[in-house]
C-alpha positions as MATLAB code, in Angstrom:
seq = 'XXXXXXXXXXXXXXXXXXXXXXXXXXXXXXXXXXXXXXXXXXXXXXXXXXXXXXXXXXXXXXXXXXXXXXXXXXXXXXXXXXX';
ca = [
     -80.069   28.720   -1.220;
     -81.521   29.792    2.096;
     -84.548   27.824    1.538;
     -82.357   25.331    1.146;
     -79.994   25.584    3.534;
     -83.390   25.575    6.312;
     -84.682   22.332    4.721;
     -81.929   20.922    5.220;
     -81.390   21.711    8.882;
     -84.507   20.197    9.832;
     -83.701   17.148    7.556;
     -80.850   16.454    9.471;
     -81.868   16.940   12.439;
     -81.501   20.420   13.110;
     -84.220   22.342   15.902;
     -85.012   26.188   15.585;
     -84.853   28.602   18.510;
     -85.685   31.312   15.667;
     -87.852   30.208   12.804;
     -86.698   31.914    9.328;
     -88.538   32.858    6.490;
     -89.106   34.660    3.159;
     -90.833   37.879    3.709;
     -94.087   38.476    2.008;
     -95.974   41.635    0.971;
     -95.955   44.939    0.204;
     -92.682   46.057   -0.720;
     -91.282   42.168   -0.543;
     -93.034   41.482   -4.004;
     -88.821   40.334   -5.527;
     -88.726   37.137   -2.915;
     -85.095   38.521   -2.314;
     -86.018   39.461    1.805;
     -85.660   37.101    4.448;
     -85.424   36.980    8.476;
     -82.740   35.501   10.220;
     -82.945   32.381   11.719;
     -80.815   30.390   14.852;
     -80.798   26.599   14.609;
     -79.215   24.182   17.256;
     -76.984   21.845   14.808;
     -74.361   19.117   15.676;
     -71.167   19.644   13.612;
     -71.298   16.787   11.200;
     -74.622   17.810    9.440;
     -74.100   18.615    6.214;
     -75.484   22.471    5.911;
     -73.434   23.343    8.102;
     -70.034   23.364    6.385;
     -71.434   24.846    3.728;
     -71.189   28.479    3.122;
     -74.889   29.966    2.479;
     -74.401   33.226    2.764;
     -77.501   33.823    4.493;
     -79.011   34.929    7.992;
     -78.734   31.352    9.432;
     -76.700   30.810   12.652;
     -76.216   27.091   13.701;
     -75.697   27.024   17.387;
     -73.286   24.187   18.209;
     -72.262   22.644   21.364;
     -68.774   21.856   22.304;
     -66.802   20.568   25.633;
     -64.296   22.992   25.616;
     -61.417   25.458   23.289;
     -60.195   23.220   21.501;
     -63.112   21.091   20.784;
     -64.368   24.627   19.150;
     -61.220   25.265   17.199;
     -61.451   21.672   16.118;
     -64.965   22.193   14.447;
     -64.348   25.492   13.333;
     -61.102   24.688   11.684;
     -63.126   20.882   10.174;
     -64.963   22.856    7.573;
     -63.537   22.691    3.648;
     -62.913   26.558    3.682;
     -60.441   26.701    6.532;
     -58.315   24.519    4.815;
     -54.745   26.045    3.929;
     -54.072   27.485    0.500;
     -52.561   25.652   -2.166;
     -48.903   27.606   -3.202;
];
């Protein structure tokens, strides 16, 4: 999924200030390490509503409060609970 969710940045557009990555070598034989990576992304790519669990952190830009409370609060898991 990180993989993944790094492909798809770029695909849509995304730039990296901090390139990610698997982790190779000695003692990184299982695949299962990876760096952390910061991408600049607009809110209405794709990746970024979706939850990778994973060192990514999209960098978005926004005019002010609410504009940020309005993107944070866009994504499918801050929607309400059902009752």
């Amino acid at each position: 999924m990180y993989e993944h969710a790094i492909e798809a940045c770029k695909n849509q557009g995304g730039k990296f200030v901090v390139e990610g990555g698997v982790l190779s070598g000695s003692g990184f034989e299982s695949g299962c390490y990876v760096k952390p990576c910061i991408a600049e992304a607009k809110p209405e790519f794709e990746i970024v509503t979706q939850e990778t669990f994973a060192p990514i952190l999209y960098l978005l830009k926004y005019k002010n409060l609410d504009e940020a409370i309005r993107i944070q609060n866009s994504v499918p898991q801050a929607s309400p609970p059902l009752l």
